[in-house]
Residue, then its C-alpha position, 0 to 999 in steps of 0.5 A: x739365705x738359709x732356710x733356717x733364716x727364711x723361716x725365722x723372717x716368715x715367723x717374724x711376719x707373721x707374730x704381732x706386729x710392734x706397737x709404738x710405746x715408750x717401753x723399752x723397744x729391746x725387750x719387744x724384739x726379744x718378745x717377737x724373736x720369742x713367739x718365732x722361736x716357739x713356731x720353729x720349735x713346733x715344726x721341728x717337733x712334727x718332723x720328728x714325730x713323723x719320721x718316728x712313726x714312719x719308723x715305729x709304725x711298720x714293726x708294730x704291724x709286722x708282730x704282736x703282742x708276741x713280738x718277732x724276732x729281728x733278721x738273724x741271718x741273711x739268706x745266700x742269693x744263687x745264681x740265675x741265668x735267666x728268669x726263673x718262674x719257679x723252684x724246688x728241690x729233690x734227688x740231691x738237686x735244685x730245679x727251677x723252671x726259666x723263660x728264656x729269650x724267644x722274639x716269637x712265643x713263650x719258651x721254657x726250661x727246666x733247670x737242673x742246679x747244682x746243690x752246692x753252686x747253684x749254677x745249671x748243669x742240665x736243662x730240659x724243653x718245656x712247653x708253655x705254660x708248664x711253669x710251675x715245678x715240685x719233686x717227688x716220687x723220684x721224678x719232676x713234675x712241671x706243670x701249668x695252665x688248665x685256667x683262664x690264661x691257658x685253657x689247655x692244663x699241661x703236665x711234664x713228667x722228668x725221670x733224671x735219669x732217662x729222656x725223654x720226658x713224658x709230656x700230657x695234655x690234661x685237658x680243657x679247664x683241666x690242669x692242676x690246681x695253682x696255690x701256695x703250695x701241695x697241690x701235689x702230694x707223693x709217696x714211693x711210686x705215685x703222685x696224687x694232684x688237686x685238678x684246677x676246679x677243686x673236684x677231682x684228684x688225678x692219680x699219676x703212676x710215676x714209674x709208668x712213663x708210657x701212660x702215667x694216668x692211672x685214674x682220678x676220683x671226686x672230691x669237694x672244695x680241694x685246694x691241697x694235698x697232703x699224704x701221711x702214710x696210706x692216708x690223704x688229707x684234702x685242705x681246701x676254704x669254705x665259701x666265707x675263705x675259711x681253710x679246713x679239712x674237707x676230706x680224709x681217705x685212709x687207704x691211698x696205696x701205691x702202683x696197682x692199688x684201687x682209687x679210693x671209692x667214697x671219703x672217710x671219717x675225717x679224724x685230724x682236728x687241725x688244718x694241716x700245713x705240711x708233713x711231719x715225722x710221724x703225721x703232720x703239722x697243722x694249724x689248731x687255732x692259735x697255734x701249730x701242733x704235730x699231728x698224727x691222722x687220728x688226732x692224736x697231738x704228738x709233742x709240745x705246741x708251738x704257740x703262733x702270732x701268724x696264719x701259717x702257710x706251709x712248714x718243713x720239718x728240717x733234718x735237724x730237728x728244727x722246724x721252717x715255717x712260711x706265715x702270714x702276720x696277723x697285721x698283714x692279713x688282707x695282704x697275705x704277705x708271707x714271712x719265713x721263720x725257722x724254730x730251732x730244735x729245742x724250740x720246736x721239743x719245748x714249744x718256744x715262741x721265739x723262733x728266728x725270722x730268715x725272710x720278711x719278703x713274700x715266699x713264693x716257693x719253700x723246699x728242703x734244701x739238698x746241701x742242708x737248711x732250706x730253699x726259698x723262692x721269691x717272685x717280685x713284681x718285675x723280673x723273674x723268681x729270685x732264688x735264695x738258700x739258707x741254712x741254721x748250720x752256717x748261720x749259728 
């Protein structure tokens, strides 16, 4: 019996009963067949209705009244070899940070990529818990710990043309700040990082292997990092989670010049989210502007139906922005667009949507567009690159 049959019977069943009379006994048939007919036809109107919202629903959370551009172009997975921690780029390569198998204890591998395949070409030895990675000042820096899993804070600096690497012990409860992103800033020859509780910021020599330490000083609320020229902008949240400015120092040099002493004026207005040619894009309520460190607005605005979390100014002139939806808020799952270099000189709102899955890990990629690193809940990082040139 079908069950289109079954729940004619039941309809049936349940409709009024018969009731003897001389009528004519056709015509009350037709009337029960009627009512059943209208019961399925209700059940069939609910079904649809709910696979319509299981459909509309989750597009309607995921924009605005500024609605998002559909999935233009599909990113090209790379390689892994192992399970991936973390990834950046930098010095023409890919590096990633892997666990490897070990029946004993944690062990950890720096990978240098090929830009092009992705595949390992060179790997370094770390020690747990440096899992995480970023490139600058010519070097790689892989660091971890310093928290409540790893109480002793770790930093690894590897010069790619040399080994060994300069491995430090950043002490007790004292390693770099772990955010989204920039809790290390770069410029020629130093490294500027965020210590994990937010009040202080260390200051590495990278060309000094022997002692790369060359001081930190104090600061409040830091949880990033960005350098524009000689200037330091320090990002971190109030005590309601709010992001903002909340200290700006004007004459950051290089190797053998003073740590700053005391804060200056603060004079960018909005909260900056990455570099930019010239200054820095930062989010200025709803939406993102190139600033200069006086405040100067550089440009045209780029209006925003999402909270950004970092931007990457691309060789092209266009712009990839990681942003949280302001539907998924609480959940602070990411997406990545990227804003097309006529969208960026005019202000558009219409840039394309690479990612809607969370991004972990977003930097330049060396063979051109960008490399995206995602960590799901099981298994490791998964790394993937796109890049506007391909996919136009």
């Amino acid at each position: 019996m079908s069950q289109v049959e079954d729940r004619l019977r039941t309809a049936l069943a349940s409709a009024p009963p018969a009731v003897t009379t001389i009528a004519d006994p056709i015509a009350d048939l037709e009337r029960r067949i009627g009512t059943a007919r209208v019961r399925l036809g209700g059940i069939a109107i609910a079904v649809v209705a709910v696979v319509v919202a299981a459909i509309i629903v989750p597009f309607a959370l995921s924009g605005s009244s500024k609605s998002e551009q559909p999935l233009q172009a599909p990113l090209i997975p790379f390689p892994a070899t192992s399970r991936v921690t973390s990834v950046t780029a930098g010095g023409g390569a890919v590096w990633s940070v892997a666990s490897v198998p070990n029946p004993f204890t944690e062990r950890y591998v720096l990978q240098r990529r090929n830009p092009v395949t992705g595949r390992v070409e060179v790997t370094y030895r770390l020690k747990s818990p440096e899992t995480y990675v970023s490139y600058g000042a010519g070097r790689v820096w892989a660091f971890g710990g310093g928290d409540g899993g790893y109480p002793m804070g770790q930093l690894r600096i590897v010069d790619p043309g040399r080994r060994p690497s300069t491995d430090l012990r950043l002490g007790n409860g004292k390693g770099l700040y772990i955010g989204p992103s920039s809790s290390l800033a770069f410029n020629a020859d130093r490294a500027f990082g965020v210590r994990e509780d937010g009040r202080r910021i260390y200051v590495f020599d990278a060309a000094n292997p022997s002692s790369p330490v060359s001081g930190s000083f104090a600061v409040a609320h830091a949880h990033q990092v960005y350098l524009s020229g000689d200037t330091l902008v320090v990002v971190g949240r109030t005590g309601g989670g709010v992001r903002r400015v909340t200290a700006q120092f004007d004459h950051v040099g290089g190797i053998g010049s003073p740590l700053p002493s005391a804060p200056d004026t603060i004079t960018i207005r909005g909260v900056p989210v990455g570099n930019a040619p010239g200054g820095l894009w930062c989010w200025l309520g709803d939406r993102l502007v190139r600033e200069n460190v006086t405040g100067d607005q550089l440009g045209a605005a780029i209006p925003l139906f999402a909270e950004p979390v970092m931007a990457l100014s691309a060789p092209d002139g266009g712009l990839f922005v990681e942003a949280v939806p302001q539907a998924t808020v609480a959940g602070r799952s990411t997406r990545l667009f990227y804003y097309s270099p006529s969208a960026v000189a005019s202000g558009a709102s219409s840039p394309t949507v690479i990612k809607r899955q969370p991004v972990d890990d977003l930097s330049l990629d060396p063979a051109g567009g960008v490399i995206v690193g995602h960590r799901p809940f099981a298994g490791g990082e998964k790394i993937y690159r796109w890049n506007p040139a391909a996919a136009s």
